[in-house]
N, C-alpha and C positions, 0 to 999 in steps of 0.2 A: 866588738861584735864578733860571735860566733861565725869561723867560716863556714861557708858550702861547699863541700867536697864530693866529687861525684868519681869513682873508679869505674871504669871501662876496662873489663878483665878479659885477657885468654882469646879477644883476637886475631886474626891476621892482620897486622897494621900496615895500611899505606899513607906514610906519611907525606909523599909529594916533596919531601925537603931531602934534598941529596947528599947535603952532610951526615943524616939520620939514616938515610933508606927505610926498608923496608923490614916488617918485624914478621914472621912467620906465625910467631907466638908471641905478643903483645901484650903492654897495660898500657892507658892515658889518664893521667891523673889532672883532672880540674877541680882547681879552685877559684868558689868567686867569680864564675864566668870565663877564665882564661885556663890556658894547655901548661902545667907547671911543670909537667915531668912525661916522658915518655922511655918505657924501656921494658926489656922482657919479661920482668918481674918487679911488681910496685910494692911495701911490705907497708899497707897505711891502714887505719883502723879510725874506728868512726866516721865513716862515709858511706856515701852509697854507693851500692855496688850496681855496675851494669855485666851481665854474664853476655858477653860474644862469643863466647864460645862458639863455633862455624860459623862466622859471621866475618867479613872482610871491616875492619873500620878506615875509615878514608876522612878526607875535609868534605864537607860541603859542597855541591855545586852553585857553579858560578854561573848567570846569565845575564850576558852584556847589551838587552834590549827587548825589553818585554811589554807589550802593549796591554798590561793588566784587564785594563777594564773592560776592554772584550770581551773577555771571559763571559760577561752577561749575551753576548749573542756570538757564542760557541760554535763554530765550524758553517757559519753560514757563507763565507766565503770558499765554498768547495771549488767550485766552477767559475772563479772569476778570475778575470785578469787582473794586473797594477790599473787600469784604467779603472775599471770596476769598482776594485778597494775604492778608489781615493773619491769616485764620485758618490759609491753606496755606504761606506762607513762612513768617511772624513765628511761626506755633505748631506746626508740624509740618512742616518743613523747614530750619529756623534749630535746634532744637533735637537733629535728627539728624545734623546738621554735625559732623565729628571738627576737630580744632584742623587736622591735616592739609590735611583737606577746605578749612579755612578759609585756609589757607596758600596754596593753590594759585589759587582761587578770585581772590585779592590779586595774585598773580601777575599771572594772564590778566587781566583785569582790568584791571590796570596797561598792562600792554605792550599790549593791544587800544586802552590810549585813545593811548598814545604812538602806535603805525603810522597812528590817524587825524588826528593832528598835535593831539592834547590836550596838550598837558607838563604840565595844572594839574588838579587835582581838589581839591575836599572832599567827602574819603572818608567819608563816614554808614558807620559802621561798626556794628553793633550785633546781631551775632552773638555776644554774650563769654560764653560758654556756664559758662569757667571760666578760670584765669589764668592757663592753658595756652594757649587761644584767643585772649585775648586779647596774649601774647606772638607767638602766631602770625600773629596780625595783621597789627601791624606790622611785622616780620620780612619778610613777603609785598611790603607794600607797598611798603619797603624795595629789598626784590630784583627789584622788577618797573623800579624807576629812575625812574618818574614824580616831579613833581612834589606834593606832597600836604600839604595840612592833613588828616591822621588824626585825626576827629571820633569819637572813643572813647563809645560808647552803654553805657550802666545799666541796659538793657530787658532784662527777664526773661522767656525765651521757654519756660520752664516750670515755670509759678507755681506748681504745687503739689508739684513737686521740683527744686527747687533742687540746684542739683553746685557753686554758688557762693557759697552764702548769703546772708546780709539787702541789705538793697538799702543798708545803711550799712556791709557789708563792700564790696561793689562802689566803694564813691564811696573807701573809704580805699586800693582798691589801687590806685586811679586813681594818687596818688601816688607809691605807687612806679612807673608805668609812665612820670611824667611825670621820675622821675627818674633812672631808666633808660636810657630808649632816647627819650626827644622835649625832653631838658633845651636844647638847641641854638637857639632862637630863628631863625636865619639857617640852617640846616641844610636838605637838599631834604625832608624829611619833616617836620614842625613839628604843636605837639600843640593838639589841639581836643576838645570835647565837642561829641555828638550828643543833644542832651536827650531823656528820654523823654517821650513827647507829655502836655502838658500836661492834667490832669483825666482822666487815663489813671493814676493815683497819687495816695497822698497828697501834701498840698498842698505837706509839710513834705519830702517827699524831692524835689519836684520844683524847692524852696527850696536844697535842701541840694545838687543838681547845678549850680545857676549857682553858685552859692556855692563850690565846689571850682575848676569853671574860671575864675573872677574871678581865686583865689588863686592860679591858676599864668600868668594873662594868657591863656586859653585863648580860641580865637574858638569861637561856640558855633553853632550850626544846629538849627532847631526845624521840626518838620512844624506848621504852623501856616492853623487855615481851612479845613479841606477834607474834612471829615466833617459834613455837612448836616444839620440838623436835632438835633446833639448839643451837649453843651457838648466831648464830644472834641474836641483840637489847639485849645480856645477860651484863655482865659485873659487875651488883653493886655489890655482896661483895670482888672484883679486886679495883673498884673504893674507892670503902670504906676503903677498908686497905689503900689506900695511901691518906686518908685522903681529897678524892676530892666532896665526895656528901655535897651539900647543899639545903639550902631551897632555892636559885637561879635556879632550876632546876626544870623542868615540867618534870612528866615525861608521856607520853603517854602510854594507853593501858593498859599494865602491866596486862595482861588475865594470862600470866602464870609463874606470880612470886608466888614461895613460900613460904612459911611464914616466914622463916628467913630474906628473902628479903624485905619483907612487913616491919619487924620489921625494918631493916637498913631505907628504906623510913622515917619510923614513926620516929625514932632516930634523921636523919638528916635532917626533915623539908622539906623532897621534899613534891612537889603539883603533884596531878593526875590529871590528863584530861579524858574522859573516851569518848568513840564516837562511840556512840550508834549504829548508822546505818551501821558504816563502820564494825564495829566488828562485829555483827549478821552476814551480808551478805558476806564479804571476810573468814569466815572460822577461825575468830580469838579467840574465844573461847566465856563465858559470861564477859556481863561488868562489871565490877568492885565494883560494888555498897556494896555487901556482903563485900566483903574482906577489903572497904575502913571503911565501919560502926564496922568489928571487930577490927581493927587498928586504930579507931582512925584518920583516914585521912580524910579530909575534900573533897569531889567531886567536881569536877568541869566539865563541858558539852565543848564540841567541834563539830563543823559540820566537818571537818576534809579534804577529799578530797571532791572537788567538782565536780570532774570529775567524782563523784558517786552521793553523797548525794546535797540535797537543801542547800541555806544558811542561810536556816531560822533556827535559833537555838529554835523556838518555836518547830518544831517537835522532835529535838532532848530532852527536857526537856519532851516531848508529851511521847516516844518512852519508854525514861529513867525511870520514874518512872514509866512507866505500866512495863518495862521488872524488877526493882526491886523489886516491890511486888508482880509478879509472882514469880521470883527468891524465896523470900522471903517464901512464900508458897507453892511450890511445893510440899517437901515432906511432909508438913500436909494434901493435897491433897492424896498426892497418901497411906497416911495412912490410908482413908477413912472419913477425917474431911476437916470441914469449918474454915478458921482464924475468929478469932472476932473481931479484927483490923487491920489496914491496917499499913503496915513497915515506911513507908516514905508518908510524909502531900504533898500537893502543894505548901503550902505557903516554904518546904524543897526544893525541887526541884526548885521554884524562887529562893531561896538563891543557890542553882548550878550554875546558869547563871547569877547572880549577886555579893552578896557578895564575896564568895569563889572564884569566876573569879578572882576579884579584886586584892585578897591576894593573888593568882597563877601568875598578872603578877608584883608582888611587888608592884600594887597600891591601896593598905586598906585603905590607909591614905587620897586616892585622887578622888577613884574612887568607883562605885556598891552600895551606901547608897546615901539616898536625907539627908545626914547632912549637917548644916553647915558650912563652910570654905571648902570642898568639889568643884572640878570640876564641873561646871554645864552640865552633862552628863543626861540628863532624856528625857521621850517619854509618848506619849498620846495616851492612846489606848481605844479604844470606835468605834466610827461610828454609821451607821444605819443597817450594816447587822445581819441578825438573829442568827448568831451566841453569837451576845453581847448583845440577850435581851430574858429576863429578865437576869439581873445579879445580882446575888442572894448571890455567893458567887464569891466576885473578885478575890482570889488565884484560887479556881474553873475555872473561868474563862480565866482567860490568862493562865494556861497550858495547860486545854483541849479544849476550843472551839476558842481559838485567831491564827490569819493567819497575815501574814505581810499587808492586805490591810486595818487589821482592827488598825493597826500602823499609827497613822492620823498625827502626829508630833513630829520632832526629833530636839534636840538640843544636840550642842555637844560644850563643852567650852563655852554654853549659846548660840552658833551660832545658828537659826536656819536652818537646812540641809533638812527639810523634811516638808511643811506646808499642811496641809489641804489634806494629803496622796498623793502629789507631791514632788518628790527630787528636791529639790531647785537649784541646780549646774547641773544634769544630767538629759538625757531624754534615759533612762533606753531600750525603744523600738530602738532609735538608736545607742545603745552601742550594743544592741544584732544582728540588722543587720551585724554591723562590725566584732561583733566574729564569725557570720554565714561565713562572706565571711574567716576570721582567719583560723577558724579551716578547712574547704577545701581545704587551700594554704598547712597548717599543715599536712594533713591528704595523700595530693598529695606527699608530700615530704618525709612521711615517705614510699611510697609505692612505689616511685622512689629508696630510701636507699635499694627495695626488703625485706622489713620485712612485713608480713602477722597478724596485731593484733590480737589476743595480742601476739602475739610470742613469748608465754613461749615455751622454750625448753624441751623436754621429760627429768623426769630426774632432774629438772633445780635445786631445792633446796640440792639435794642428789649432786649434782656437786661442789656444793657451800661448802663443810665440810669442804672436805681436809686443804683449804682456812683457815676457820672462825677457824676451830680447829688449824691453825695453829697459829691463832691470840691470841688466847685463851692460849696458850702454853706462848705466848711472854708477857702477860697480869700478867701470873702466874708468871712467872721468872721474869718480873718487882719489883711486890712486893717483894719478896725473897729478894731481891737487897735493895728494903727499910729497910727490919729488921734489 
């Protein structure tokens, strides 16, 4: 079989791999989907050429938490708090979701993080209303062409009528969804679980969901830390004592673990996500950036929900590094001094959304560097708008003055998906008509159910203890039972 060759000629290469650096004036030569060669000058013939010429080329961005399906009801959480989210999406907007709804959603979604030069997500999925939805899920994700760990959730978004049943039918169709449509290991969609938050359930189901993705190799993603004041999203040194934390494990948030907690993280090779926007605005504490540079943990960025934040993960690396070197300096500030350097570089914060993504969704080896034998995962970022001229300094540049329009070409497995700042597969203007008409039908339906968004309940988290403390009870007497 004839290969596919594809030449990426003439531009500034960032290759993110520190045995290579950095090319001023560059070629990348893929074939067949992967990075074969990289060097100042390529001499290959019969292929296709891509001219970068002004154009920076880089790997891919990486986002280590993305709640896609959102996407169909876009920035409706402006003004709401983490109370809000969980009682207006998680229980009266995830639950009015048609499989349809949820399909499309995957779509946009998809293609909106590809035009911003995303090719990588783990998709937090956990809409599965019933196993219609959740085929339709993937399907979506699927067709939208991203890159994805489809992190398949067990969260029941309506607990006292199920269309799904027991939360140990949910974990056994997992299987067949694993053997269905995500059996592929090396496949662009590859299967994951999105745990239900911890002490948010019995102890035994939330035993029984790592326990299913162990058994298929599934990487796993956990909201973890960032419910104050509750034992919600708490759990790791329960988890720890029985030996379940791994580096297969993302953990989200994490605003208000403690240092002992921290150190268990650091011990067992979990990855952090950290999500910049969401956490400022919902009330979730600071993001993680301090506590990940005292331990040791390596950052990784997330757009997180979309039914708040963009999915351009440029803003979120934008957000992140200005709030960690504030972070950073604050009480040198308020001693009545200037820092003399700054905490965190740009070219840092590119490795957030790249390298360290990579190694967060177990793909180091595959993904987030332009090395060679590598996925051919990279994007071309340049154009004519004034935000990309002069560029002076290219780290400089694509953190702070880069926008997803100045994303002019995406390749993903060496496909290209995105040419000359068009999505090659999707016409992104009529993706968004259809969620306009989505979210109305959505929006009609939940106001039919009589719920008034966000319909947090007065009270609502204070209601929620007896519960979670009672999880937490079950949690503790688990391990005891181990010793």
């Amino acid at each position: 079989m004839a290969q596919q060759r594809t030449l990426v000629r003439g531009g500034h290469v960032i290759t993110m791999d520190p045995a290579i650096g950095d090319l001023p004036t560059g070629d990348v030569l893929v074939e067949d989907g992967r990075i074969v060669q990289v060097a100042p000058s390529i001499d290959v013939t019969d292929c296709e050429v891509i001219d970068a010429r002004g154009h920076l080329v880089l790997p891919g961005l990486v986002d280590t938490h993305r709640h896609t399906w959102q996407s169909v009801v876009r920035g409706i959480c402006g003004d709401w708090t983490l109370g809000d989210y969980y009682f207006g999406i998680r229980l009266a907007i995830s639950p009015a979701m048609t499989a349809d709804d949820l399909y499309l959603g995957q779509v946009l979604g998809g293609a909106d993080a590809i035009n911003s030069g995303v090719t990588s997500i783990l998709d937090f999925s956990h809409t599965n209303n019933t196993p219609a939805h959740s085929d339709a899920a993937i399907a979506g994700i699927k067709a939208s062409g991203v890159r994805a760990v489809h992190c398949h959730g067990f969260f029941e978004s309506s607990p006292t009528s199920s269309r799904f049943g027991t939360h140990g039918d949910r974990v056994n169709d997992y299987h067949r969804l694993v053997r269905e449509q995500l059996s592929d290991p090396d496949g662009r969609v590859t299967a994951g679980v999105s745990l239900s938050e911890p002490l948010g359930l019995p102890w035994q189901d939330t035993l029984a969901e790592i326990a299913v993705a162990r058994e298929h190799g599934a990487l796993m993603v956990n909201h973890t830390g960032c419910v104050w004041g509750s034992p919600l999203t708490f759990g790791i040194p329960e988890l720890d004592a029985l030996g379940l934390l791994g580096p297969d494990i993302v953990h989200v948030h994490c605003n208000s673990l403690d240092d002992q907690e921290w150190e268990i993280l650091k011990r067992t090779g979990g990855k952090v996500s950290i999500s910049v926007e969401t956490e400022l605005n919902m009330g979730m504490g600071r993001p993680v950036f301090a506590a990940c540079r005292e331990h040791g943990v390596a950052p990784t960025l997330s757009a997180d929900v979309m039914s708040l934040n963009s999915g351009d993960l440029w803003h979120q690396a934008r957000f992140g590094l200005g709030f960690a070197r504030w972070d950073a300096t604050h009480d040198l500030n308020l001693s009545g001094k200037m820092p003399e350097t700054v905490v965190s570089s740009a070219k840092e914060a590119l490795g957030w959304v790249t390298v360290n993504g990579a190694e967060a969704l177990g793909m180091g080896d595959r993904i987030g560097s332009l090395t060679p034998g590598r996925k051919a995962d990279l994007i071309l970022v340049g154009g004519d708008s004034v935000e990309q001229h002069p560029r002076i300094d290219p780290y400089g540049t694509l953190i702070f003055q880069t926008t997803a329009n100045d994303v002019r070409t995406v390749l993903i497995d060496g496909e290209v998906v995105k040419r000359d700042g068009t999505l090659v597969a999707h016409d992104l203007a009529a993706l968004g008509r259809q969620a306009d008409v989505a979210a109305q039908e959505i929006l009609e339906r939940v106001a039919d159910a009589g719920v008034v968004l966000p319909g947090t309940p007065p009270g609502a988290w204070e209601a929620l203890e007896p519960m979670t403390r009672g999880f937490l009870a079950e949690a503790r007497a688990s391990v005891e039972a181990a010793r």
